[in-house]
C-alpha positions in Angstrom: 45.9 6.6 149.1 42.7 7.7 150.8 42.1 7.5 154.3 40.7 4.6 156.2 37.5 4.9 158.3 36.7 3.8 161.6 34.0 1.6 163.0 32.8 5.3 164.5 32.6 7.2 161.5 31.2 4.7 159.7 28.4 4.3 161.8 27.8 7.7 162.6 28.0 8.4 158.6 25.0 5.5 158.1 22.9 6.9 161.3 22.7 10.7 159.3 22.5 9.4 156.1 19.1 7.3 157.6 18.0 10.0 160.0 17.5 12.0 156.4 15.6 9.7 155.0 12.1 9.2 156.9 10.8 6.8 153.7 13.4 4.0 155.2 13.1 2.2 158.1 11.7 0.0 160.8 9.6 2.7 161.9 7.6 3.1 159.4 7.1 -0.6 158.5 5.6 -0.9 162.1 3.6 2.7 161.3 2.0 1.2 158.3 1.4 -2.1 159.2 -0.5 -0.6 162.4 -1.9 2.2 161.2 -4.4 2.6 158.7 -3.4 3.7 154.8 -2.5 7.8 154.6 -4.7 9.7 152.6 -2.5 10.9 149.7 -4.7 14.1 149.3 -4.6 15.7 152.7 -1.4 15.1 154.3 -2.2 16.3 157.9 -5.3 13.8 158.1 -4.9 11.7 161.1 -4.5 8.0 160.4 -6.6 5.6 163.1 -5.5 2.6 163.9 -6.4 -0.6 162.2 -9.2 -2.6 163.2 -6.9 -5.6 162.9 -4.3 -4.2 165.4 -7.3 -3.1 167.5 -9.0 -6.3 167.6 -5.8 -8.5 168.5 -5.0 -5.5 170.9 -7.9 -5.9 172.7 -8.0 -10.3 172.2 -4.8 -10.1 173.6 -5.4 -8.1 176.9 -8.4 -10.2 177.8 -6.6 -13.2 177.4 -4.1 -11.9 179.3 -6.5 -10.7 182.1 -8.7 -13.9 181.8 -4.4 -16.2 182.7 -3.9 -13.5 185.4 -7.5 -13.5 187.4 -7.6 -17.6 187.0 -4.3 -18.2 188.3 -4.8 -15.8 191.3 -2.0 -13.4 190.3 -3.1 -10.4 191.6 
């Protein structure tokens, strides 16, 4: 009979096995959907951020600045 696992071990087996595999991940799904495409050829290239991102970035913090400055919040 083999031996049953715990809740902990478990867990702490599924956090290594994931912390070994950097391709996996919520992390990278919010890396790539923010950042532009890597360049497969030169892997130390430094990927900007999308102009998409940027744009609602910056739509966003006006917006925010325009509810806060007509409201009297500050």
């Amino acid at each position: 009979m083999s031996d049953r696992s715990t809740t902990k071990s478990v867990y702490g087996s599924l956090r290594q096995y994931l912390g070994e595999r950097p391709d996996l991940g919520i992390g990278k799904a919010v890396r790539d959907s923010v950042l532009e495409p890597p360049n497969p050829f030169d892997s130390e290239a430094v990927r900007a951020p999308s102009r998409w991102f940027v744009l609602s970035v910056l739509l966003g913090g006006s917006l925010l600045s325009c509810f806060v400055y007509f409201n009297h919040l500050i």
